[in-house]
VOTORLO-192456 format. One record per residue (C-alpha): residue number from 1; chain; x, y, z. Coordinates in pm, 1 decimal. Layout:
BEGIN
+-----+--------+----------+----------+----------+
| num | cadena |        x |        y |        z |
+-----+--------+----------+----------+----------+
| NUM |      A |        X |        Y |        Z |
...
+-----+--------+----------+----------+----------+
END
This chain:
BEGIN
+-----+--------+----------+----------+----------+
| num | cadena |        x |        y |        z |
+-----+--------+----------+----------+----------+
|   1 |      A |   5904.3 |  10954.7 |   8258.3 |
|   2 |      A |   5627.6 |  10963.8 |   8022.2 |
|   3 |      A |   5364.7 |  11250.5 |   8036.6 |
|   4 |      A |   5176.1 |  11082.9 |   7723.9 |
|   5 |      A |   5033.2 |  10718.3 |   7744.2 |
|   6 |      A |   5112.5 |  10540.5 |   7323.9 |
|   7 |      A |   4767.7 |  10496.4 |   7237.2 |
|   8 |      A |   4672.0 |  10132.9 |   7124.4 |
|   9 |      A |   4474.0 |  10009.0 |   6833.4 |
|  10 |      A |   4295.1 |   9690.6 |   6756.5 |
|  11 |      A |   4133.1 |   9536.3 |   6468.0 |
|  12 |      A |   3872.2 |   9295.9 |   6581.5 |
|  13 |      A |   3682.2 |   9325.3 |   6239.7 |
|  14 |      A |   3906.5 |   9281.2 |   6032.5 |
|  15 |      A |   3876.0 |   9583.2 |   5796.9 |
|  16 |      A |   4174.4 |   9642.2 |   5587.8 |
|  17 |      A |   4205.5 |  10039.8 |   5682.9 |
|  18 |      A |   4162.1 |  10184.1 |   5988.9 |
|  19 |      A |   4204.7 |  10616.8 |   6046.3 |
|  20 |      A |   4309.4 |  10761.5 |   6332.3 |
|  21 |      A |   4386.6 |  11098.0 |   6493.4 |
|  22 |      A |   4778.2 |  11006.6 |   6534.5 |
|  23 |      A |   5111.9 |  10941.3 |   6410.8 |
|  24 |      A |   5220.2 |  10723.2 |   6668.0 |
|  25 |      A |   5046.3 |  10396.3 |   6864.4 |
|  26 |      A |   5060.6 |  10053.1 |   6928.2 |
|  27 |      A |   4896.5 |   9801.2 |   6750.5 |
|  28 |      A |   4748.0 |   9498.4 |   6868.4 |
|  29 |      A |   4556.8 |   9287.3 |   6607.3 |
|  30 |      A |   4248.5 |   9193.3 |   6766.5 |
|  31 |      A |   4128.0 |   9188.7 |   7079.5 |
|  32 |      A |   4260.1 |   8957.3 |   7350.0 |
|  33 |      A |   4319.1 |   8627.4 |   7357.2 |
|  34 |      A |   4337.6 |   8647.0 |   6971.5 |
|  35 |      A |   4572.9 |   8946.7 |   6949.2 |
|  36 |      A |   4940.1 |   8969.9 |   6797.8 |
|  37 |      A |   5249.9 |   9078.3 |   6979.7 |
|  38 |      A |   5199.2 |   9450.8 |   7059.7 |
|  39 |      A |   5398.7 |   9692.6 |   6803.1 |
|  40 |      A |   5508.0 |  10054.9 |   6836.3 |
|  41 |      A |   5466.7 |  10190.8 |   6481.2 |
|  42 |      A |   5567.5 |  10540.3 |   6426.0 |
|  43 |      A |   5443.7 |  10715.1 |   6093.5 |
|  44 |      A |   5681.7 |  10991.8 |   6100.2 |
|  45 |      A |   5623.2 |  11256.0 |   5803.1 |
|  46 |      A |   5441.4 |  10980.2 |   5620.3 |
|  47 |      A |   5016.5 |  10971.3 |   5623.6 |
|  48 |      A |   5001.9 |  10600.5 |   5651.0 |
|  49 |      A |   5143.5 |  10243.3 |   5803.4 |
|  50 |      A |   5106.4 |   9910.7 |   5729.6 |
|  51 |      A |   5148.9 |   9677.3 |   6030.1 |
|  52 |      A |   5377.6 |   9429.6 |   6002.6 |
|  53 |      A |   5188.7 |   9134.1 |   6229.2 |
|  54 |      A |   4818.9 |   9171.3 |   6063.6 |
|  55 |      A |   4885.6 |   9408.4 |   5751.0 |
|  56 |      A |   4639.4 |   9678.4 |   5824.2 |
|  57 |      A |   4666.0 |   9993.8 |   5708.2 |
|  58 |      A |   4679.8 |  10247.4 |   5951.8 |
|  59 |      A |   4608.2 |  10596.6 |   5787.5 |
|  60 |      A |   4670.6 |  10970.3 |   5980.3 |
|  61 |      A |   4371.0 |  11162.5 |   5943.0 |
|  62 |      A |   4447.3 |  11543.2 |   6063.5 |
|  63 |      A |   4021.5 |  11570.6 |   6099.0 |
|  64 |      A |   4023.9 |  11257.6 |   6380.9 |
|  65 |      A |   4162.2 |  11345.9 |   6768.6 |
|  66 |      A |   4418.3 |  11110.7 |   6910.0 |
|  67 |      A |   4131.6 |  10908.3 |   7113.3 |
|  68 |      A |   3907.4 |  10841.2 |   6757.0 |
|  69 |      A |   3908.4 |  10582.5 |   6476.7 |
|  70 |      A |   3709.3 |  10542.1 |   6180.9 |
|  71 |      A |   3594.4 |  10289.8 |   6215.3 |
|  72 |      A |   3489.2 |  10378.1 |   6540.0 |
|  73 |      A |   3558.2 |  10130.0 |   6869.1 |
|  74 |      A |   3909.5 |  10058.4 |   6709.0 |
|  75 |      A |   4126.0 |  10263.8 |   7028.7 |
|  76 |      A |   4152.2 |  10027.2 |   7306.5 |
|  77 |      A |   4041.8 |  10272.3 |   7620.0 |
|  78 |      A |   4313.6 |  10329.5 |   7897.6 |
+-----+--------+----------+----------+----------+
END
């Protein structure tokens, strides 16, 4: 089993770049009800991801921790 919950991101304001603390999550679109099928996106060795349901960018940003976003409010809490 899983010792590490995939942490999930959402965009609820619509900014076209969002940095976080890790290379892989979930992402969500916006908020519930008005959110997008839920996708695993995995950045590998690359610094940055484009999400295929709502096209933002999603860049890895060493400086962040894995619960942090720039903007900030963008991890959905546990």
């Amino acid at each position: 089993m899983a010792e590490q919950v995939t942490p999930h991101f959402c965009n609820d304001a619509g900014v076209p770049t969002i940095r976080i603390g890790v290379s892989e999550f979930q992402c969500m679109g916006a908020r519930p009800p008005h959110d997008h099928p839920h996708v695993y996106l995995d950045m590998g060795s690359d610094n940055e991801i484009i999400c295929p349901y709502c096209s933002t960018v999603y860049t890895r940003d060493p400086s962040l921790s894995p619960d942090q976003s720039e903007p900030p409010g963008c991890r959905l809490a546990d």
